[in-house]
MMTF fields as JSON, N, C-alpha, C and O atoms, coordinates in Angstrom:
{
  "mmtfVersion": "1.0.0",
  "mmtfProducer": "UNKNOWN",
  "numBonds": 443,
  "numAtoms": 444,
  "numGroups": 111,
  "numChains": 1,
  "numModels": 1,
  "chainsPerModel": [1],
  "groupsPerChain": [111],
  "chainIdList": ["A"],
  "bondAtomList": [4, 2, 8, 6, 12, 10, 16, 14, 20, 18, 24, 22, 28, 26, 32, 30, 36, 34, 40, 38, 44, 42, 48, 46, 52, 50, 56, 54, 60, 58, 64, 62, 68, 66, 72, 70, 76, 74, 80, 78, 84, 82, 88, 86, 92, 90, 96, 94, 100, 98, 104, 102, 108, 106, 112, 110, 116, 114, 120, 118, 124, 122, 128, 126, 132, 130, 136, 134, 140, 138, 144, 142, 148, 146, 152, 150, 156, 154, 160, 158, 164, 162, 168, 166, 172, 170, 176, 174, 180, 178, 184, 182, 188, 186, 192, 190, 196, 194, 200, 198, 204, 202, 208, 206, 212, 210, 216, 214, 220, 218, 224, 222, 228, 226, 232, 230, 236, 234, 240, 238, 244, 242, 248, 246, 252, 250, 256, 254, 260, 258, 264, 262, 268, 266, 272, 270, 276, 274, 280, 278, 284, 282, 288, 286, 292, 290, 296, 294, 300, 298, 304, 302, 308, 306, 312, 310, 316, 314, 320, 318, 324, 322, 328, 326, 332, 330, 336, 334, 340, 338, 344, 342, 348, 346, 352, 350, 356, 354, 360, 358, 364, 362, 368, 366, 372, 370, 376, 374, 380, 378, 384, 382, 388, 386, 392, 390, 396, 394, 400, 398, 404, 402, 408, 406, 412, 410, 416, 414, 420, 418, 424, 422, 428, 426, 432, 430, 436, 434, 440, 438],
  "bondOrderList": [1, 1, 1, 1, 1, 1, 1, 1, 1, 1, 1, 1, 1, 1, 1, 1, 1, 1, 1, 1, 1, 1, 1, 1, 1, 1, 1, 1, 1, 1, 1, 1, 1, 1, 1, 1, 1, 1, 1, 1, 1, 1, 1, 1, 1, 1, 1, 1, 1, 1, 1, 1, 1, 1, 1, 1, 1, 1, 1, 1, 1, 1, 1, 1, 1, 1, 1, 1, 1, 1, 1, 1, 1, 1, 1, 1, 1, 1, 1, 1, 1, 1, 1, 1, 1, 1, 1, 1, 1, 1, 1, 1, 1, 1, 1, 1, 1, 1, 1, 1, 1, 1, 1, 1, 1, 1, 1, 1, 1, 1],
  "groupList": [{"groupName": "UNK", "atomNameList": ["N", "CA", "C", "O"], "elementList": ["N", "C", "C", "O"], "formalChargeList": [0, 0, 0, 0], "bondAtomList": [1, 0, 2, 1, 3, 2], "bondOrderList": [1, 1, 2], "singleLetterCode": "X", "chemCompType": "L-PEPTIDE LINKING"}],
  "groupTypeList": [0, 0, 0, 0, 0, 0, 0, 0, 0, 0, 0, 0, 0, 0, 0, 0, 0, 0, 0, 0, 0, 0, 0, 0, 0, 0, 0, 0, 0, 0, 0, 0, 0, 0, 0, 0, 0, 0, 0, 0, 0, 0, 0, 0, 0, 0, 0, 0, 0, 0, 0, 0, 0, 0, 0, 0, 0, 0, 0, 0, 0, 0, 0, 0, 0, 0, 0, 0, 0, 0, 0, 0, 0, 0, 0, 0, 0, 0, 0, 0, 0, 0, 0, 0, 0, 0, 0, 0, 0, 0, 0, 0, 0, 0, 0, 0, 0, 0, 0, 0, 0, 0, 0, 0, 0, 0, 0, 0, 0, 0, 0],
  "groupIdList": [1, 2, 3, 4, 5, 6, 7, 8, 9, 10, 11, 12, 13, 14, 15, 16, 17, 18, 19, 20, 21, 22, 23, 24, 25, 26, 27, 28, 29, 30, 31, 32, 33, 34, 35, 36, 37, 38, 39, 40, 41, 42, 43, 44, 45, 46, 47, 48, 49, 50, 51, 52, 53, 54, 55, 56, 57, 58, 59, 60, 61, 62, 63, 64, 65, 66, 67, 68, 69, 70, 71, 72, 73, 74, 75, 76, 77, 78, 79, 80, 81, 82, 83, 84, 85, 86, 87, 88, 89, 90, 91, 92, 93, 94, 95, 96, 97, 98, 99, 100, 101, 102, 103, 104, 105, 106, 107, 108, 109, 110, 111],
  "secStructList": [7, 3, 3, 7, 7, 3, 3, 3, 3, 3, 1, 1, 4, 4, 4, 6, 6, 6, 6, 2, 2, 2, 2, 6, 6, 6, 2, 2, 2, 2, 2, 6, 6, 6, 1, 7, 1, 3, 3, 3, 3, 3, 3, 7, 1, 6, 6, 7, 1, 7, 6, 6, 1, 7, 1, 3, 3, 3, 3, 3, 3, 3, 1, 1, 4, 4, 4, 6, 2, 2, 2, 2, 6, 6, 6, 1, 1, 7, 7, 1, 2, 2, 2, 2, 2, 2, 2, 2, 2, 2, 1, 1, 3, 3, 3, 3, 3, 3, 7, 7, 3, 3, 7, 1, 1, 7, 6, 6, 7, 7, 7],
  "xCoordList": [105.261, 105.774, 105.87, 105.015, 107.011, 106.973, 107.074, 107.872, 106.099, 106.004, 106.908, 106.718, 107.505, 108.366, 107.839, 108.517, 107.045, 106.346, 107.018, 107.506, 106.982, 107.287, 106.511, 105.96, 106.073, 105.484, 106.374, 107.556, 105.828, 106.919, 106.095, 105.009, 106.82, 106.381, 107.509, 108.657, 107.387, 108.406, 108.294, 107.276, 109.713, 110.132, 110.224, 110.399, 110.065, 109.634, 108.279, 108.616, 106.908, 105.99, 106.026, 105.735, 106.454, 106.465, 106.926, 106.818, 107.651, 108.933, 108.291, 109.139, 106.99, 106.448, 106.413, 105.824, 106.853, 107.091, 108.524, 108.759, 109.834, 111.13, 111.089, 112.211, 110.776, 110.732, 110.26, 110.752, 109.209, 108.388, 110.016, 110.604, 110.378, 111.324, 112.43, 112.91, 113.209, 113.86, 113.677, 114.493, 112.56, 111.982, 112.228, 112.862, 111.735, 111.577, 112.665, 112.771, 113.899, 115.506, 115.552, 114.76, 116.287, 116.328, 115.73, 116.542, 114.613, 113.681, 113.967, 114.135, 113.926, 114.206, 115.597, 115.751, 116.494, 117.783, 118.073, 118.819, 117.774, 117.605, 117.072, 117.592, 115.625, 114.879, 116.145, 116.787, 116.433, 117.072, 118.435, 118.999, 118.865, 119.871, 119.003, 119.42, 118.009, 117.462, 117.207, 117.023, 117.372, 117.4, 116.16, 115.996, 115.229, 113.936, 112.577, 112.743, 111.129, 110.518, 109.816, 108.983, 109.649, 108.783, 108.677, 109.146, 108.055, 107.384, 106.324, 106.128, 105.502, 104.952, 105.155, 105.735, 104.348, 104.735, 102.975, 102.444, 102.386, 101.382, 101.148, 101.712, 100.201, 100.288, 98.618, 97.774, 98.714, 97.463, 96.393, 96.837, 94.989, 94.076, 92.915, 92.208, 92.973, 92.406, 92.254, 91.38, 93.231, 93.757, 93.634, 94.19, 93.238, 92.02, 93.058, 93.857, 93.278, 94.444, 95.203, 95.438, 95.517, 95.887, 96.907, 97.653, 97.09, 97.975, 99.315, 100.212, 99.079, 100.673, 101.201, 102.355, 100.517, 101.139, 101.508, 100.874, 102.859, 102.729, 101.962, 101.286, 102.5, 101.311, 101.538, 100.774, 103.042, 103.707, 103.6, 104.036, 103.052, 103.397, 104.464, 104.399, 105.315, 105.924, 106.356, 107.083, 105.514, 105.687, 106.705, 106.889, 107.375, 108.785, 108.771, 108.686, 108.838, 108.154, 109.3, 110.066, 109.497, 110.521, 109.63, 108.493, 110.711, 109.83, 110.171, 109.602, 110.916, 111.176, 112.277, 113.05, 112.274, 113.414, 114.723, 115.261, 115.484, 116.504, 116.661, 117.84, 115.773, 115.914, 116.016, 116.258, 115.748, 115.273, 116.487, 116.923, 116.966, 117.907, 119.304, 120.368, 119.236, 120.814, 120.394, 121.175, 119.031, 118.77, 119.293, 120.469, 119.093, 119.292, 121.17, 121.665, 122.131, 123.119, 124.035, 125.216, 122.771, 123.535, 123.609, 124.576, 122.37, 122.046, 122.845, 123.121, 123.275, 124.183, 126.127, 127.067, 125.958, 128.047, 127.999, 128.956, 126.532, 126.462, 127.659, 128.146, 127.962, 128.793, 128.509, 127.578, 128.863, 128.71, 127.282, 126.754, 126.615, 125.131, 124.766, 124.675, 124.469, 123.638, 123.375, 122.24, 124.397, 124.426, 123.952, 122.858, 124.828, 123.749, 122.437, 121.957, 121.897, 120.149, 119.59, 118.362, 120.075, 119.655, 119.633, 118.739, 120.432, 121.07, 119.502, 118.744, 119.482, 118.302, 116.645, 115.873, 116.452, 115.589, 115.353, 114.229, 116.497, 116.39, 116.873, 116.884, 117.169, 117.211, 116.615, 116.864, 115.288, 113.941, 112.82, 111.758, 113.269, 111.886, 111.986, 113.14, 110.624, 110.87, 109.709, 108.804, 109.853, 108.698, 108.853, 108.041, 109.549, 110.05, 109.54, 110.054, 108.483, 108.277, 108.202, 108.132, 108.219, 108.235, 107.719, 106.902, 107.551, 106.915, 107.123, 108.074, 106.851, 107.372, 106.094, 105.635, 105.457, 104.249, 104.331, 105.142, 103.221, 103.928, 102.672, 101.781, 102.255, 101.021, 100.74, 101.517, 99.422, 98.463, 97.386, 96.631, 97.205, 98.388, 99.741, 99.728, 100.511, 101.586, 101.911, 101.93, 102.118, 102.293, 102.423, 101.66, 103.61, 103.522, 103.034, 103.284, 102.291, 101.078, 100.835, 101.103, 100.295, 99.79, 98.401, 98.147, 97.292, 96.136, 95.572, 94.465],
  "yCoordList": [25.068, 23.719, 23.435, 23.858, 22.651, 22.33, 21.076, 20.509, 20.515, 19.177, 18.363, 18.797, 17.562, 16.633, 15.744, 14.868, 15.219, 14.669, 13.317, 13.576, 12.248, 10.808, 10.2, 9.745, 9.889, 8.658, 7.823, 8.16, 6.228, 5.42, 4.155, 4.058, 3.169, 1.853, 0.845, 1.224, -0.202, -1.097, -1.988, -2.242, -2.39, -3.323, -4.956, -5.898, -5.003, -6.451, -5.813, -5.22, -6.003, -5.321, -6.434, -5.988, -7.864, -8.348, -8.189, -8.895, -6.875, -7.189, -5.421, -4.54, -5.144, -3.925, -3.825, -2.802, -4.552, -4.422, -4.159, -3.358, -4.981, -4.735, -3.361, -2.991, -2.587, -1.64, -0.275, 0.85, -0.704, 0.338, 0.478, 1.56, -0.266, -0.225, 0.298, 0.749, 0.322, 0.682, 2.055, 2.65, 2.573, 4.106, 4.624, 5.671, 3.918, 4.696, 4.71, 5.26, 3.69, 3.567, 4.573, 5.43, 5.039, 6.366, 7.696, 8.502, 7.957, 9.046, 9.638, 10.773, 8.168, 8.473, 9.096, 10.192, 8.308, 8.709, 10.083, 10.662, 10.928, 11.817, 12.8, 13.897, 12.624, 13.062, 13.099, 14.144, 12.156, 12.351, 13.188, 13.446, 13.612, 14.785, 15.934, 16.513, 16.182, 16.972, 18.453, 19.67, 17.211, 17.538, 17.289, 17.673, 16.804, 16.783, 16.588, 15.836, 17.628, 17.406, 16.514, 16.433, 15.616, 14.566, 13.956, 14.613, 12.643, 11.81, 10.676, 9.983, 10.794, 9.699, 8.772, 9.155, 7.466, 6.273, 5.92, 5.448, 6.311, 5.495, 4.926, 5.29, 3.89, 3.269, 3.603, 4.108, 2.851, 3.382, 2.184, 1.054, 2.5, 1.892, 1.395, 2.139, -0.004, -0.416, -0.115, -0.194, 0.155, 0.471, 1.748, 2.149, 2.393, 4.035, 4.933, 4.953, 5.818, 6.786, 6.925, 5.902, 8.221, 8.337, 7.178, 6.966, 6.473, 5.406, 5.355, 4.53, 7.531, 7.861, 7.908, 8.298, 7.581, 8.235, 6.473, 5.453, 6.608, 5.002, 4.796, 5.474, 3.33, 2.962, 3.306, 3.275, 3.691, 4.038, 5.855, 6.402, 6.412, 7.991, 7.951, 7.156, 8.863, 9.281, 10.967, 11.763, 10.932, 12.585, 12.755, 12.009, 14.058, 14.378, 15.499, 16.303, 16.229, 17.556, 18.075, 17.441, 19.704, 20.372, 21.482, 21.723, 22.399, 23.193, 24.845, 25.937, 24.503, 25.366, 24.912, 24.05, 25.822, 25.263, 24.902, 23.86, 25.927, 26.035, 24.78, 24.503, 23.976, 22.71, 21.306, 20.135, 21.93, 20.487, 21.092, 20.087, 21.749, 21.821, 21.465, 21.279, 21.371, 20.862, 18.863, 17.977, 18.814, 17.405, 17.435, 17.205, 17.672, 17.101, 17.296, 16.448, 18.324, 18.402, 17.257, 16.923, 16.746, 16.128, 14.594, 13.853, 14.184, 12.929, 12.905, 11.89, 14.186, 13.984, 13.948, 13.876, 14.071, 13.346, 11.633, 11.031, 11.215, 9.525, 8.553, 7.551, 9.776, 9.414, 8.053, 8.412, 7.185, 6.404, 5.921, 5.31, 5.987, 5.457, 5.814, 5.031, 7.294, 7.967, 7.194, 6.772, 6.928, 6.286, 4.784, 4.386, 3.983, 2.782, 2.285, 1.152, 3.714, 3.296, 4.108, 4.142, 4.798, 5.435, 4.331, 4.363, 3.558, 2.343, 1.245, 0.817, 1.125, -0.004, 0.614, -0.123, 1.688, 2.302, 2.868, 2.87, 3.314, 3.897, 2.515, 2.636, 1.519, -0.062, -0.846, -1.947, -0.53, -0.653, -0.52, -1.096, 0.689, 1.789, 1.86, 2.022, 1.777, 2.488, 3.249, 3.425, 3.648, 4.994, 5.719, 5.315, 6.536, 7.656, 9.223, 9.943, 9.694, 11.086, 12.082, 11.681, 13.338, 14.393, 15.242, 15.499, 16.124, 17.203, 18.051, 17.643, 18.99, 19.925, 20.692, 21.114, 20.841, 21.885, 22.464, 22.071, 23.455, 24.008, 24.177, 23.992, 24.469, 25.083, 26.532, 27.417, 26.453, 27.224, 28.22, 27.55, 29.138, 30.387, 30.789, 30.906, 30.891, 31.128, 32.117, 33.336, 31.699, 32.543, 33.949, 34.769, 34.259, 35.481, 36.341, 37.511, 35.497, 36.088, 37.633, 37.997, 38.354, 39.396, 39.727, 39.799, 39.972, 40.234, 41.221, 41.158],
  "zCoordList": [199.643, 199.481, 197.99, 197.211, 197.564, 195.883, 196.074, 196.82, 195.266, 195.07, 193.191, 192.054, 193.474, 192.481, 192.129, 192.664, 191.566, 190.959, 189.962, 188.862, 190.359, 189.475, 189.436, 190.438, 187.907, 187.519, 187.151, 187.081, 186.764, 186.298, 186.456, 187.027, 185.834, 185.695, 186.189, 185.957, 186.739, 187.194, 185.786, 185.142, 185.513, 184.759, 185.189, 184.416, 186.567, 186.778, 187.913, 188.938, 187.607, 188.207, 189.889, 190.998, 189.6, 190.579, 191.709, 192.711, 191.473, 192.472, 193.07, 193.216, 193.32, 193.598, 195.015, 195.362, 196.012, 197.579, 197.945, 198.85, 197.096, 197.217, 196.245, 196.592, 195.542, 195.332, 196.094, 196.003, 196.835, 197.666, 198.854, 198.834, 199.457, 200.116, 200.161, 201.201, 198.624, 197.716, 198.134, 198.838, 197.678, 197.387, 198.605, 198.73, 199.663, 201.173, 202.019, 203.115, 201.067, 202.085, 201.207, 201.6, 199.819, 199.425, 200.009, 200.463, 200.038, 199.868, 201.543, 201.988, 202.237, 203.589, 203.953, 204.493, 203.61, 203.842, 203.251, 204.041, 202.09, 202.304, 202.647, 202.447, 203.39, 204.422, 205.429, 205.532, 206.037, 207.223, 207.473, 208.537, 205.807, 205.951, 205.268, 204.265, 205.744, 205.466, 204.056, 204.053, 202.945, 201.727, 201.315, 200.157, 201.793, 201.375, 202.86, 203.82, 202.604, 204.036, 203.799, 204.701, 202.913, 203.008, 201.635, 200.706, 201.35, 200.407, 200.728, 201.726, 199.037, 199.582, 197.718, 196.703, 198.026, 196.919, 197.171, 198.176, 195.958, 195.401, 194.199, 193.167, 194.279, 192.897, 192.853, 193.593, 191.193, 190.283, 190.894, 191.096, 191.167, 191.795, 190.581, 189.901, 190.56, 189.602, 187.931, 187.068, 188.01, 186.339, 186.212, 185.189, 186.699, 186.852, 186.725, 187.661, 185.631, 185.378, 183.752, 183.109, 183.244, 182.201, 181.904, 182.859, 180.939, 180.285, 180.181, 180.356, 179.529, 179.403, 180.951, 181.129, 181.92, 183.11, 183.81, 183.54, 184.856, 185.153, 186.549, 187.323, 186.425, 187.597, 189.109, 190.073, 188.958, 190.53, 190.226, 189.213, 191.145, 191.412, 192.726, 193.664, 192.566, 193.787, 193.858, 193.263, 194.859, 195.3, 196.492, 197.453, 196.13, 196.723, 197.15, 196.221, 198.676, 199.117, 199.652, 200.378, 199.165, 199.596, 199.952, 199.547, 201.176, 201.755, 200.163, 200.177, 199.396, 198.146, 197.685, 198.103, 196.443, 195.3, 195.883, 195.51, 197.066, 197.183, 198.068, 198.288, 198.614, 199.072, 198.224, 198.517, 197.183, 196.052, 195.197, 194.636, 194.947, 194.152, 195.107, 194.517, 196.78, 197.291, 197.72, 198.067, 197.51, 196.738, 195.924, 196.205, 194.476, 193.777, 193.557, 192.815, 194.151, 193.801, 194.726, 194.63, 195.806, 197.004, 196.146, 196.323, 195.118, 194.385, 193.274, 192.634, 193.006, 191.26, 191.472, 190.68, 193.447, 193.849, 192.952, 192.465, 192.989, 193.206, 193.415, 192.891, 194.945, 195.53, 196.845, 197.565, 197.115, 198.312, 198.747, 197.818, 199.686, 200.137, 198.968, 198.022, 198.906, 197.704, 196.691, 196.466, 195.974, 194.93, 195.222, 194.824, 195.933, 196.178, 196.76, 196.796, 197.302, 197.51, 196.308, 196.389, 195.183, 194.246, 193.076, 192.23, 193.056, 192.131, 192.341, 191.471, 193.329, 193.339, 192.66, 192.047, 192.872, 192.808, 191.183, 190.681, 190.492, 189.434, 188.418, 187.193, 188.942, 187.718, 187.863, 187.372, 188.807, 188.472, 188.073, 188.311, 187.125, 186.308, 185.367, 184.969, 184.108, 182.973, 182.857, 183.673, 181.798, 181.271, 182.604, 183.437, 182.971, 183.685, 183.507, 182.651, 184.386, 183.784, 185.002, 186.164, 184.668, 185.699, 186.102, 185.219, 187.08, 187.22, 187.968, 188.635, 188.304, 189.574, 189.408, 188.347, 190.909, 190.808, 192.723, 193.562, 192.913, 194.194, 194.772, 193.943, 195.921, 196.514, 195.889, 195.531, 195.89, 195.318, 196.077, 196.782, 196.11, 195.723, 196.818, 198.043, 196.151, 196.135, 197.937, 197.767, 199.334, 200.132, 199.989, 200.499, 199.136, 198.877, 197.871, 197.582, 197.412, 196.13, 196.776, 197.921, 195.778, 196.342, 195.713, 194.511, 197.09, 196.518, 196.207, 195.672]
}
């Protein structure tokens, strides 16, 4: 499994429930064409967490690269839906950062 990794901060923090929503009409909708096997949306628990990092995490689960990369080619038509549940979601964030990391060790590791 490779995990996608977002931190980020909302630019109106108030508005952190129409955002969660935001995230899960996106994240979902492409779940449901099966460009991604799952996500989840947490936020930072009592201030508790590096500074540089924001207060929203969102993790993005592909079963491997070759799934997260026809995500991401299916998100960069920002063509039609795509683009307008991507629109709400991404002009609500700043300090934007990334990551990509995978399960450990590796299935086909060899021992």
């Amino acid at each position: 499994m490779d995990y996608y990794q977002i931190w980020c901060n909302l630019k109106e923090s108030h508005k952190d429930l129409e955002f969660c929503g935001h995230v899960k009409n996106y994240l979902g909708y492409l779940q449901d064409q099966g460009k991604l096997k799952g996500f989840t949306i947490t936020r930072r628990k009592l201030g508790w967490g590096p500074p540089e990092l924001g207060e929203f995490n969102i993790t993005i689960m592909t079963e491997n690269m070759a799934q997260l990369e026809q995500a991401f080619q299916h998100v960069a038509t920002r063509d039609g839906e795509v683009e307008r549940l991507h629109r709400h979601v991404f002009t609500a964030i700043t300090d934007f950062k990334s990551a990509l990391y995978r399960d450990f060790p590796d299935v086909v590791r060899v021992r």
